[in-house]
DRENVOKE-649398 format. One record per residue (C-alpha): residue in one letter; x, y, z; residue number from 1. Coordinates in nm, 2 decimals, padded with zeros to 4 digits. Example, Ala and Ser with C-alpha at 12.3 -4.5 7.8 and 13.67 -1.06 7.14 Angstrom:
 r      x      y      z   k
 A  01.23 -00.45  00.78   1
 S  01.37 -00.11  00.71   2
//
This chain:
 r      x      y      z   k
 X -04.59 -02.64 -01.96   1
 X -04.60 -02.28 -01.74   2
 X -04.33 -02.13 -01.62   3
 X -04.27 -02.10 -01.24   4
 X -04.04 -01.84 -01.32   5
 X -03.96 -01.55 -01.59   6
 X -03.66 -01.35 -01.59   7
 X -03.65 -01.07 -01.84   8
 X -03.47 -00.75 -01.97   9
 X -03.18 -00.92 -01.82  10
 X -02.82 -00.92 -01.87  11
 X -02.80 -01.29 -01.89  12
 X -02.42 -01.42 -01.88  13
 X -02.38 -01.59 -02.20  14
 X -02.05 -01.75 -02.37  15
 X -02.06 -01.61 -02.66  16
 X -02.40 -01.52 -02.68  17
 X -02.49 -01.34 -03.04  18
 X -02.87 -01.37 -02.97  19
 X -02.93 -01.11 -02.82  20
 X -03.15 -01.32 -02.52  21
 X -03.24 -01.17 -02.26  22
 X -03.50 -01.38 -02.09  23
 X -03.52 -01.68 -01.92  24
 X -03.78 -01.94 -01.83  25
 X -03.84 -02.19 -01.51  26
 X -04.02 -02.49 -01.46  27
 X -04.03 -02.82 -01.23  28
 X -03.66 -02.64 -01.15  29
 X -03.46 -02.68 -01.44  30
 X -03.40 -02.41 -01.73  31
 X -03.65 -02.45 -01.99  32
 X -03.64 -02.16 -02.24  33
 X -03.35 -01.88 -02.28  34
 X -03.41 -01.68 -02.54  35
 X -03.53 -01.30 -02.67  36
 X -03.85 -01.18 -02.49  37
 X -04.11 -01.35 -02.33  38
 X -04.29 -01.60 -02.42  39
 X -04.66 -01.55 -02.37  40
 X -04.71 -01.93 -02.39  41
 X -04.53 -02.00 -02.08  42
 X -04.73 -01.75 -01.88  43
 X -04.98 -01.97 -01.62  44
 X -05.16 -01.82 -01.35  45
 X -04.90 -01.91 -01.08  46
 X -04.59 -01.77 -01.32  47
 X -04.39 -01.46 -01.14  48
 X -04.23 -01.27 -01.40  49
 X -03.92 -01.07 -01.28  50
 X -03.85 -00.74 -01.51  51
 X -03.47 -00.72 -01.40  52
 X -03.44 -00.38 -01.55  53
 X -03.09 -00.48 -01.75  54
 X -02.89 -00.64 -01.42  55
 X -02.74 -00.92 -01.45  56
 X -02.86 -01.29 -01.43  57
 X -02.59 -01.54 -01.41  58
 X -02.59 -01.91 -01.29  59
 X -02.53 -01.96 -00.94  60
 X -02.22 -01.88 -00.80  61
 X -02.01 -02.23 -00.69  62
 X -01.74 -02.20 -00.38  63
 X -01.51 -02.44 -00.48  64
 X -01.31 -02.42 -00.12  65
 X -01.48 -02.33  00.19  66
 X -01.57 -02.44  00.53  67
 X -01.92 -02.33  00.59  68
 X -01.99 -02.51  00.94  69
 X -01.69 -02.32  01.09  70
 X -01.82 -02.02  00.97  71
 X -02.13 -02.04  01.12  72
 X -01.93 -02.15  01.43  73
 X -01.76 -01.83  01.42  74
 X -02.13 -01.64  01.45  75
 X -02.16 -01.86  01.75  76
 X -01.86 -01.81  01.93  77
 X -01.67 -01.51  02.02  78
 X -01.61 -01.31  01.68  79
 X -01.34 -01.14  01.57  80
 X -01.41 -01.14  01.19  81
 X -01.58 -00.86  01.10  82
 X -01.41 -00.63  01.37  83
 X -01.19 -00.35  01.25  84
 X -00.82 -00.51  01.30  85
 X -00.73 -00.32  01.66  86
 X -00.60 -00.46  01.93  87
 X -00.80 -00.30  02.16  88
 X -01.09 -00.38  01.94  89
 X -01.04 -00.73  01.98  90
 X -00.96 -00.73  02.34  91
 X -01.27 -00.53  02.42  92
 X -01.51 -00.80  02.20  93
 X -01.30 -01.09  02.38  94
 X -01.40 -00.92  02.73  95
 X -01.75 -00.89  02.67  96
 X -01.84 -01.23  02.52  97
 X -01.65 -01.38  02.81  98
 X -01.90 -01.16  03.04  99
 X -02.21 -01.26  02.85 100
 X -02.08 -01.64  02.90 101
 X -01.99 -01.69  03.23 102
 X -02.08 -02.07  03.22 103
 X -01.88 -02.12  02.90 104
 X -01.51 -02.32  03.08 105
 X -01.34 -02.24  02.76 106
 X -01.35 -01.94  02.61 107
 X -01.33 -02.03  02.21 108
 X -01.38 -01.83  01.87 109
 X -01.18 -01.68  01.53 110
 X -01.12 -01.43  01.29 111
 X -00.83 -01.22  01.44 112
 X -00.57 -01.10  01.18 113
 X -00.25 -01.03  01.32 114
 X -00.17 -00.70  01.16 115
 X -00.36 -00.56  01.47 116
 X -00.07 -00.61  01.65 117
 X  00.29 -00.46  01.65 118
 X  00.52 -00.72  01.51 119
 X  00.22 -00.87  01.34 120
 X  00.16 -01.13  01.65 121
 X -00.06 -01.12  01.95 122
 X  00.03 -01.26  02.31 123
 X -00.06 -01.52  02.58 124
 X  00.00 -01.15  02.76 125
 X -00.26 -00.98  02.57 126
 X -00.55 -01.22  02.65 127
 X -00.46 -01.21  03.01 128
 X -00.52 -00.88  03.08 129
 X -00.89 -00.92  02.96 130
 X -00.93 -01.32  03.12 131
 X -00.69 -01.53  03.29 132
 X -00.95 -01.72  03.50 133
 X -01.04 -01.96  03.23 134
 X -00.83 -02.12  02.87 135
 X -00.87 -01.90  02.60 136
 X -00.84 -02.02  02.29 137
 X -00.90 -01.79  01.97 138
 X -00.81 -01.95  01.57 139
 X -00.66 -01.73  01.38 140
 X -00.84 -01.58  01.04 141
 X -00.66 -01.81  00.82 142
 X -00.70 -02.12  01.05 143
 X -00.32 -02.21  01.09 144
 X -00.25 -02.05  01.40 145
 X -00.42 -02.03  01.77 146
 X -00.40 -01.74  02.04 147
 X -00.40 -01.88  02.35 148
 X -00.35 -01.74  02.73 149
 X -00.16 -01.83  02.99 150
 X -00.42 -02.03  03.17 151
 X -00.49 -02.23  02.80 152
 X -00.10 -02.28  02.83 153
 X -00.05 -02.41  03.15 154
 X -00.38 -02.67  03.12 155
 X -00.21 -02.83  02.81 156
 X  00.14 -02.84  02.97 157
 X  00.33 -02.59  02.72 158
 X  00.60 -02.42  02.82 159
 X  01.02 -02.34  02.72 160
 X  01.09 -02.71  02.76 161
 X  00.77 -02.84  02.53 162
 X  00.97 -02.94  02.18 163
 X  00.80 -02.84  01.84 164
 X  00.56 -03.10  01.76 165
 X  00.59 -03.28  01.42 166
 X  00.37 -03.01  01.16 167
 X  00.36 -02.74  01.38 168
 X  00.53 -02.48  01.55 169
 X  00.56 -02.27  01.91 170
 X  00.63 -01.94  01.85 171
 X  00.86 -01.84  02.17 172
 X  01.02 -01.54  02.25 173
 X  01.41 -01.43  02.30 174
 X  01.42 -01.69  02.61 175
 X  01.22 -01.94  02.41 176
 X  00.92 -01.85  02.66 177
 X  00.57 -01.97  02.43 178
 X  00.44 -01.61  02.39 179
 X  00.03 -01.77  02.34 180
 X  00.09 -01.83  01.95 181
 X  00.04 -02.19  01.84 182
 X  00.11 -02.26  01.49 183
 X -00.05 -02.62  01.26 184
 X -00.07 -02.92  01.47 185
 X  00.09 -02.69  01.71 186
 X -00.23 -02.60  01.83 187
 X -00.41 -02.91  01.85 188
 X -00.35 -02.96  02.24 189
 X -00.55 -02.64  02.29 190
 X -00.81 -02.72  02.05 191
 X -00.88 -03.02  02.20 192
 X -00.97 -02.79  02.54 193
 X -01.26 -02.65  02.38 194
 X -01.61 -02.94  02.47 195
 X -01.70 -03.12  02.14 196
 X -02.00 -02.92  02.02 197
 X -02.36 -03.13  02.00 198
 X -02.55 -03.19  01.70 199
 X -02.79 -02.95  01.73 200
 X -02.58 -02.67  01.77 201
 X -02.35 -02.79  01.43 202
 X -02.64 -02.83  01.22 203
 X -02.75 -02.44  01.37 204
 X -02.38 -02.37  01.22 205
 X -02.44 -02.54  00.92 206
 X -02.79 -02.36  00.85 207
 X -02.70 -01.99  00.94 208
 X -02.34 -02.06  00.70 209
 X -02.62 -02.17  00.43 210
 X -02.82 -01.86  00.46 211
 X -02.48 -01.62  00.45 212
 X -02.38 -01.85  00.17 213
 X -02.74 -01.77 -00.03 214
 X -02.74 -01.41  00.07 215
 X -02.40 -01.35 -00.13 216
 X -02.53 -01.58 -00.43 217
 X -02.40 -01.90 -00.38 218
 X -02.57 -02.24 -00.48 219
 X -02.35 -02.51 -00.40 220
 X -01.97 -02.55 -00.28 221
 X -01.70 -02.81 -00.20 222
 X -01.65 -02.87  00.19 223
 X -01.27 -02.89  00.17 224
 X -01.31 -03.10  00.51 225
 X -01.58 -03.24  00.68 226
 X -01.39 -03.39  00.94 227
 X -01.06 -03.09  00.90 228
 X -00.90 -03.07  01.27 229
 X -00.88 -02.71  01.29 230
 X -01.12 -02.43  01.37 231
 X -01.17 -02.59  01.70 232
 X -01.37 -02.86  01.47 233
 X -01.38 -03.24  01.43 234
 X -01.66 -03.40  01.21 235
 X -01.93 -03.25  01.02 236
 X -02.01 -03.54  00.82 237
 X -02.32 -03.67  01.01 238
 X -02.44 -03.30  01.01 239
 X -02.43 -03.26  00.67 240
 X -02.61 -03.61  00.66 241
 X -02.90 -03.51  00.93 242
 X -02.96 -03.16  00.74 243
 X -02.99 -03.32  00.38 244
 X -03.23 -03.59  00.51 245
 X -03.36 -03.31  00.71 246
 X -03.52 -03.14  00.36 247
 X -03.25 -02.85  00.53 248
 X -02.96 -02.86  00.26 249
 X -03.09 -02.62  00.00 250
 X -02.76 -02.59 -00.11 251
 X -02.58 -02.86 -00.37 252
 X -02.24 -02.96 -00.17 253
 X -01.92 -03.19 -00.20 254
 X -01.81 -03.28  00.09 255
 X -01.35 -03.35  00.11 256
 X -01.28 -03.65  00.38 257
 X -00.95 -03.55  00.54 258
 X -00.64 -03.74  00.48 259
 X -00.45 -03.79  00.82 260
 X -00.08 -03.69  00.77 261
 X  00.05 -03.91  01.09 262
 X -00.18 -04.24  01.01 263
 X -00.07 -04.35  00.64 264
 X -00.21 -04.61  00.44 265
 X -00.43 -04.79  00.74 266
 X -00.72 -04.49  00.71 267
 X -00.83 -04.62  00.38 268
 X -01.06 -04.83  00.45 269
 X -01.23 -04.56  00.68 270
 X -01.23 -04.31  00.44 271
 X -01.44 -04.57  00.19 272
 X -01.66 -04.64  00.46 273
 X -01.76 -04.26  00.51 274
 X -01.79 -04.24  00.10 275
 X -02.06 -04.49  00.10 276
 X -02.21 -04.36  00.41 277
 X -02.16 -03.98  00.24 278
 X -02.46 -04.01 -00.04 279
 X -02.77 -03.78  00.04 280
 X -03.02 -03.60 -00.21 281
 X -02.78 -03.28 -00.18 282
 X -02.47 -03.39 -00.08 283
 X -02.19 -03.66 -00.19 284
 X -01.86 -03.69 -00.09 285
 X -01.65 -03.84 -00.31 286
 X -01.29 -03.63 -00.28 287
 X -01.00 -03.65 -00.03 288
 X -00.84 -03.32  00.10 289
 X -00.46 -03.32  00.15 290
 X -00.28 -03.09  00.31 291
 X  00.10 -03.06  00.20 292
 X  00.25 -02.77  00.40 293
 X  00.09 -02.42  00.60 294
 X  00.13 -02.05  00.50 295
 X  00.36 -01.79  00.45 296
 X  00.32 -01.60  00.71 297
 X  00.41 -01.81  00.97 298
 X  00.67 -01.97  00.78 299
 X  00.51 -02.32  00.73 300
 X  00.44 -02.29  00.35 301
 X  00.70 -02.52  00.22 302
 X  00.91 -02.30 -00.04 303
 X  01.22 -02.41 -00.25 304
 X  01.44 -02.12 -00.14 305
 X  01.49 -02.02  00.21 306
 X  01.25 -01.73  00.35 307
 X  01.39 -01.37  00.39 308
 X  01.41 -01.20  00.72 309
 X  01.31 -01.57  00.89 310
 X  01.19 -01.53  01.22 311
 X  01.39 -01.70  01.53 312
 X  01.27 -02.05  01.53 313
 X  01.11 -02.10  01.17 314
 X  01.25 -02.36  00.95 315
 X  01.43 -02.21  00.64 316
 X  01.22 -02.36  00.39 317
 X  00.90 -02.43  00.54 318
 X  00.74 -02.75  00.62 319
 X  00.60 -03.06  00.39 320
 X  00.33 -03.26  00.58 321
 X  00.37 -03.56  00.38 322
 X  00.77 -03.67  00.25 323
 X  00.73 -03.60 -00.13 324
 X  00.79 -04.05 -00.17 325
 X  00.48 -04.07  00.03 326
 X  00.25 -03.83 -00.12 327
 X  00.33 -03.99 -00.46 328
 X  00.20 -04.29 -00.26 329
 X -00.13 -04.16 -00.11 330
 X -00.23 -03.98 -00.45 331
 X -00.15 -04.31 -00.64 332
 X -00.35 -04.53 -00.39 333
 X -00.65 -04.28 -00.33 334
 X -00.70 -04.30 -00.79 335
 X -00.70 -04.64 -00.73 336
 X -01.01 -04.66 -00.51 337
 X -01.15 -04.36 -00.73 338
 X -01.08 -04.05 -00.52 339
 X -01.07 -03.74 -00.63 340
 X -00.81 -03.50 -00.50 341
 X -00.84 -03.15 -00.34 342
 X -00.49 -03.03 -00.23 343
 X -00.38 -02.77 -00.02 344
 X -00.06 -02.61 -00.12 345
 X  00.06 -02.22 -00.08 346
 X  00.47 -02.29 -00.11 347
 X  00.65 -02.31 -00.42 348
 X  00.79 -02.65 -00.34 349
 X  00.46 -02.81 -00.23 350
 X  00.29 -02.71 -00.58 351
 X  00.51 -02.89 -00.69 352
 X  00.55 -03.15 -00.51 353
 X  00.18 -03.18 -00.53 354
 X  00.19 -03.16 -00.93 355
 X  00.45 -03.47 -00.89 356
 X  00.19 -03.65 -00.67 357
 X -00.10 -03.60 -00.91 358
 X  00.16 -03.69 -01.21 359
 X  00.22 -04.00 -01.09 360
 X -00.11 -04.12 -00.99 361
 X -00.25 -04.01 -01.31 362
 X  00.00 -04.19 -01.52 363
 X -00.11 -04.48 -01.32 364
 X -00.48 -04.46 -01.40 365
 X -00.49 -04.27 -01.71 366
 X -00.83 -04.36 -01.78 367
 X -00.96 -04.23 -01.45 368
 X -01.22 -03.89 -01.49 369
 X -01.02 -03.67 -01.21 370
 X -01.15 -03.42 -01.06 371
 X -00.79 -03.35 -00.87 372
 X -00.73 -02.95 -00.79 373
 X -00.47 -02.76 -00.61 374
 X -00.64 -02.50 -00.41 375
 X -00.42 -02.15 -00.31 376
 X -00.12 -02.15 -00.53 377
 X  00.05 -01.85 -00.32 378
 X  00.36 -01.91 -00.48 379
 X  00.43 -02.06 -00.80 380
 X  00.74 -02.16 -00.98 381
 X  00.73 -02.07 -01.34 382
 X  00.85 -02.37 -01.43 383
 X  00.55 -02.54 -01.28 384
 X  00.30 -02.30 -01.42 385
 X  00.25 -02.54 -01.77 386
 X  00.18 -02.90 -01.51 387
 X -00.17 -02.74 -01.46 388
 X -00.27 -02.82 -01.78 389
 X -00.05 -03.07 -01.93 390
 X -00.20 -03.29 -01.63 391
 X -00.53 -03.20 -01.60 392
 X -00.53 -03.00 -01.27 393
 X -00.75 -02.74 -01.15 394
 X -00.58 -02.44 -01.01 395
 X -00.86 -02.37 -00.73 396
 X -00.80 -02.02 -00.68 397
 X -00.90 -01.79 -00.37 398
 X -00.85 -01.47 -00.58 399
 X -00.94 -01.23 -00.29 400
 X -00.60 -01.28 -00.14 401
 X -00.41 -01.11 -00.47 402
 X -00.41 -00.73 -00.30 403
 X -00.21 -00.55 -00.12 404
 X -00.36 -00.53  00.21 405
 X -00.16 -00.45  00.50 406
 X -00.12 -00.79  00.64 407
 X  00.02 -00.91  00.29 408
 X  00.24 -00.60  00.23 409
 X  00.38 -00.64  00.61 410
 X  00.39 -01.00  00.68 411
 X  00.40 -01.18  00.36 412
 X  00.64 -01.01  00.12 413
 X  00.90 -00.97  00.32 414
 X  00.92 -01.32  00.36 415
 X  00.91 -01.38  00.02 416
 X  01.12 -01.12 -00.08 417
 X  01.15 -00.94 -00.43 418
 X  01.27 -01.22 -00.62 419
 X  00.94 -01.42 -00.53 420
 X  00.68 -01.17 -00.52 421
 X  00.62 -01.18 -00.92 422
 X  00.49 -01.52 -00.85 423
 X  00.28 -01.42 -00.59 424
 X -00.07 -01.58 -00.70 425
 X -00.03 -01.68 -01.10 426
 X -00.37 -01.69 -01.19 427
 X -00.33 -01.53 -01.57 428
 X  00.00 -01.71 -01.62 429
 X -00.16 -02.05 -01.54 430
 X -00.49 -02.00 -01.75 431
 X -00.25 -01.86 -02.01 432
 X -00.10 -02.16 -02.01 433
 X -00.46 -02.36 -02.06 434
 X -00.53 -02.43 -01.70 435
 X -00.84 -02.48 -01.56 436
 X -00.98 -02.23 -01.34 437
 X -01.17 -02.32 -01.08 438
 X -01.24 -02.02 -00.76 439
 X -01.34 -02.06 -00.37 440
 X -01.35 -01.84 -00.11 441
 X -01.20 -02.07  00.21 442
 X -01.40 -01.91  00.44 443
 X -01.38 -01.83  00.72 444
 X -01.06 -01.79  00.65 445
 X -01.17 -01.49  00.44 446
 X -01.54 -01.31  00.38 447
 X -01.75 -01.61  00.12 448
 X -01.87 -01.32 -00.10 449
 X -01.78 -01.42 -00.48 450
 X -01.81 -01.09 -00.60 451
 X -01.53 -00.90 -00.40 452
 X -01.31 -01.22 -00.53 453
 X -01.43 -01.13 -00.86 454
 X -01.37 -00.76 -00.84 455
 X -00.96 -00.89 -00.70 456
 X -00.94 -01.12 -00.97 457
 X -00.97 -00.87 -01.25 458
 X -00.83 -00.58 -01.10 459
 X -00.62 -00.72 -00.84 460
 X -00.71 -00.49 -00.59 461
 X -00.93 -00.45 -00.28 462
 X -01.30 -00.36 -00.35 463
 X -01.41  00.01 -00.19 464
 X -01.72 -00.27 -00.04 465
 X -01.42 -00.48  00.15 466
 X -01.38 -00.39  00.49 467
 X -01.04 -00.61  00.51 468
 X -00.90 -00.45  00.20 469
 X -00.67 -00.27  00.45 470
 X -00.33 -00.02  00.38 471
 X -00.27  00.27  00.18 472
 X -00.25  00.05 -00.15 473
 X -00.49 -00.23 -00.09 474
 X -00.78 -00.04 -00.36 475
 X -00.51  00.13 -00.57 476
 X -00.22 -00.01 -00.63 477
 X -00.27 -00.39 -00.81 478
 X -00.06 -00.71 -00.67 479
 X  00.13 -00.80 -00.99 480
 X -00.09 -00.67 -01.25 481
 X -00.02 -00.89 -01.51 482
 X -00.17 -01.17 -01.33 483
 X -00.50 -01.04 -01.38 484
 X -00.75 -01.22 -01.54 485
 X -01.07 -01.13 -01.77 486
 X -01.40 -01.08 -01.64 487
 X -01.55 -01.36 -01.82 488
 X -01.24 -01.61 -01.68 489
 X -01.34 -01.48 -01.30 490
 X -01.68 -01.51 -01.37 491
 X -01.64 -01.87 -01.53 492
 X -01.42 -01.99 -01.27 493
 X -01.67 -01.89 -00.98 494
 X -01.95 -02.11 -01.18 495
 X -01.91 -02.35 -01.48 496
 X -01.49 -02.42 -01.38 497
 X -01.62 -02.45 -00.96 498
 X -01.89 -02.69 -01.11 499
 X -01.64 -02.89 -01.31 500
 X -01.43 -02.88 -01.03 501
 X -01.70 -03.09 -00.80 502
 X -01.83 -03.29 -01.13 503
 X -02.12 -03.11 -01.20 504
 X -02.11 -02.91 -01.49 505
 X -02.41 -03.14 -01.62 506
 X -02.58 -03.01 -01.40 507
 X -02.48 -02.65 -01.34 508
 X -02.23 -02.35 -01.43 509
 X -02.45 -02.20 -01.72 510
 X -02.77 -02.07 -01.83 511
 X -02.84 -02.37 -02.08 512
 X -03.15 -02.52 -02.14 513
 X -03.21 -02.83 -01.95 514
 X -03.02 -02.74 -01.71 515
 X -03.11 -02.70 -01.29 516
 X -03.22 -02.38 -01.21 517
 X -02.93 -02.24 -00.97 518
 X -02.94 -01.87 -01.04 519
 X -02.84 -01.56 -00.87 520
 X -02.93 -01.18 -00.97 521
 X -02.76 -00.88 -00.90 522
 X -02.84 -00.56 -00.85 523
 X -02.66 -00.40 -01.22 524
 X -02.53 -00.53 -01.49 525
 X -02.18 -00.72 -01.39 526
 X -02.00 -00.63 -01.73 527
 X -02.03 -00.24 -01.67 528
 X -01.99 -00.19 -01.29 529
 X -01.72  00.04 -01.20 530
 X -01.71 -00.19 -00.89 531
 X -01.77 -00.51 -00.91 532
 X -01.76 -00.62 -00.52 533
 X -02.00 -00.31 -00.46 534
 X -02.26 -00.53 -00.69 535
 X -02.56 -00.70 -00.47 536
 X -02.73 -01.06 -00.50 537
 X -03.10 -00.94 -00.50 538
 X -03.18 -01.35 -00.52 539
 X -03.06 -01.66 -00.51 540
 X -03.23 -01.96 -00.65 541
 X -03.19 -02.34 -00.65 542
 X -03.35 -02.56 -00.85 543
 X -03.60 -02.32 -00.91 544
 X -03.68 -02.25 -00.56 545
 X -03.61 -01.86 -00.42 546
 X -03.38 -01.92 -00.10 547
 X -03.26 -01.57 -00.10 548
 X -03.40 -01.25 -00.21 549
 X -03.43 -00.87 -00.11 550
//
């Protein structure tokens, strides 16, 4: 048999590698040789050898939490993600897609961060000095709050008598005036302004999120949502479907159904129903996202001690979606019809409520294979930091969140105050502990590129290549140190743990023999670069096919 393709003279990322290899073979898209030079036997006519000059070849990089379709949306819409954070900036960008889109009769996009702004909020007032003619409606970065105008406003009948919806929260100001900041379910009125988007143009979303996946040396991920009700989104299922059968999924993908908060027990036998219908040549779906509680910095993370300096109108302790008696339900019932579980929790008290959840069920089904994670672990109590491991959970970790960046510094730890902030993303404590490690970027909620997440996860600080690395200590000064974790655990979690995580570590993860072909190479050798988010995928490969390369 001939090789398709050689890699040699590489840095190949090894555990525990005392060979000395530094080649590797392809063929019919699986890994058929690793070992010291090459092997002149496996040299065909058609064979491409790649002399990688010592850089680094490592298996494919896995997002174990992201939303891909909505960030291809957000290169669709109006973009405010990879603007500088002005206000004027944004205004400006909001102005002049509106003008290049005169047809559009809702004005929709993402990415704006709020520490733009003084008092770390945009207005209704804002927006309506730039458009007032038509709704605007704008997600947030993070995906748990909406900017809305005026005219947005008044079309879904919001104003000082509207009461806080059930999830969600209106931000108002002294007179309890909305100011045109719509937080959770909060914002689902506007959302549902914005004209369902046609097939066509979500499968464009989902192909150009592929390619910006690829580019940054990503082979596969976990959708944690393919029917989420947020980034002005509603399914994606079908999409995923129509690409795959398509021949377009080059990527290897686990799609999350959404668990419904408001509609209980009665959804099961939807969610089944999309499982069986959810099996292509690319893409399964055979995990349930929940979502427990929001974020910190609008005071929806659900924490077990009150927030400092709480803002007029936040609950003290943050919000649980799902009464902890329930959850222990919906965990216990979605192990009994062999769901995995992908859980969203950023509060103290909802990690732990989660780990209760996931206790339960698992003690009801011991002999189950779970897959169940907890993705984002803002906050944890210490006293929760062993449950990862003595119950078999993966910490699904978006490391690029453990700087100091402005909006962090100014928002966020003055909520949690001094007490809390030692806790603030215990990614070394956990794996300390003997937690698994799995790592995900949640884009768009932040940039998908593994390596910047990488360079945070070691260092825990911003890369010089991260343009939202923002403040005067976001590259210098590390968020809780000793929460840092090795090289080799960052590099592990963003490929064998991210694999494990979406049950296929048979398949992928490491440069193993027998193994598919999902590699990515950068541009030096990742073990001595003074920067690791300055590093480059040069290509990106699955199953032995080049789907990215420079």
């Amino acid at each position: 048999m001939y090789a398709s393709h050689v890699f040699t003279n590489a840095a190949l990322w090894r555990p525990d590698d005392v060979s000395g290899a530094d080649t590797l073979a392809v063929a019919d898209g699986v890994i058929i040789s690793v070992g010291r030079g090459v092997d002149r036997a496996l040299l065909g006519p058609a064979t491409e050898v790649h002399d990688l000059g010592g850089a680094s070849l490592l298996p494919g990089f896995v997002d174990a939490h992201v939303h891909p379709v909505a960030g291809g949306l957000a290169a669709l819409r109006c973009n405010l993600s990879e603007l500088p954070h002005t206000r004027r900036g944004y205004l400006d960008a909001i102005a002049a897609y509106a003008r290049a889109h005169p047809d559009e009769p809702v004005i929709s996009g993402s990415g704006w961060y709020g520490d733009a702004f003084v008092g770390g909020l945009p207005t209704c007032g804002d927006l309506d000095e730039v458009i007032a003619d038509r709704p605007v409606v704008l997600s947030s970065h993070d995906g748990h709050g909406v900017w809305v105008n005026s005219e947005a406003l008044r079309r879904v009948g919001i104003d000082a008598s509207t009461p806080d919806p059930s999830g969600g929260r209106i931000e108002r100001d002294a007179h309890g005036t909305p100011t045109g900041i719509l937080f959770e379910r909060a914002g689902d009125p506007a959302n549902a302004l914005i004209p369902d988007y046609d097939e066509a143009f979500l499968r464009r979303a989902l192909l150009i999120a592929q390619q910006r996946l690829h580019a940054a040396g990503v082979t596969g991920w976990q959708d944690a949502g393919v029917d989420i009700p947020a980034f002005g989104l509603s399914d994606t299922l079908a999409t995923y479907l129509a690409a795959d059968a398509a021949g377009e999924l080059t990527a290897r993908v686990c799609g999350a159904l959404w668990w419904a908060a408001d509609e209980g027990v009665g959804q099961l036998d939807t969610l089944r129903e999309r499982r069986a219908q959810g099996r292509g040549h690319r893409f399964h779906v055979d995990t349930v996202k929940v979502m427990q509680d929001g974020i910190c910095e609008n005071c929806t993370a659900a924490m077990l001690a009150p927030y400092s300096d709480l803002p007029a109108g936040a609950s003290p302790t943050g919000l649980s979606f799902i009464d902890p008696a329930e959850l222990e339900q919906v965990c216990a019932l979605l192990v009994r019809n062999d769901f995995h579980i992908h859980m969203h929790a950023v509060g103290d008290r909802a990690v732990r409520e989660c780990l209760d959840a996931l206790g339960a069920a698992r003690s009801s089904r011991p002999g189950f294979d779970a897959r169940h994670q907890i993705a984002h672990l803002d906050v944890v109590d210490p006293a929760d930091i062993p449950r990862f491991a003595q119950l078999g959970v993966i910490a699904n970790i978006q490391a690029l969140w453990a700087r100091r960046d402005t909006e962090i510094v100014e928002r966020k730890l003055p909520l949690l105050g001094p007490d809390r902030e030692p806790f603030h993303f215990p990614f070394g404590s956990i794996r300390a502990e003997g937690g698994a490690l799995a790592m995900g970027s949640d884009w768009p909620v932040t940039d998908p590129n593994p390596l910047w997440a990488i360079h945070t996860a070691v260092h825990r600080t911003g890369s010089i290549a991260d343009p939202h690395a923002i403040g005067d200590d976001a590259r210098t000064v590390p968020l809780v140190a000793g929460e840092a974790i090795t090289l080799r655990a960052a590099v592990d979690a963003y490929t064998v743990g991210s694999a494990r995580a979406m049950h296929a570590e048979d398949r992928a993860g490491s440069l193993s023999v027998g193994k598919d072909a999902d590699l990515v190479v950068l541009d030096e050798d990742i073990r001595t670069a003074v920067d690791i988010g300055a590093l480059t995928a040069t290509m990106t490969m699955v199953g032995g096919t080049v789907v990215h390369a420079i």
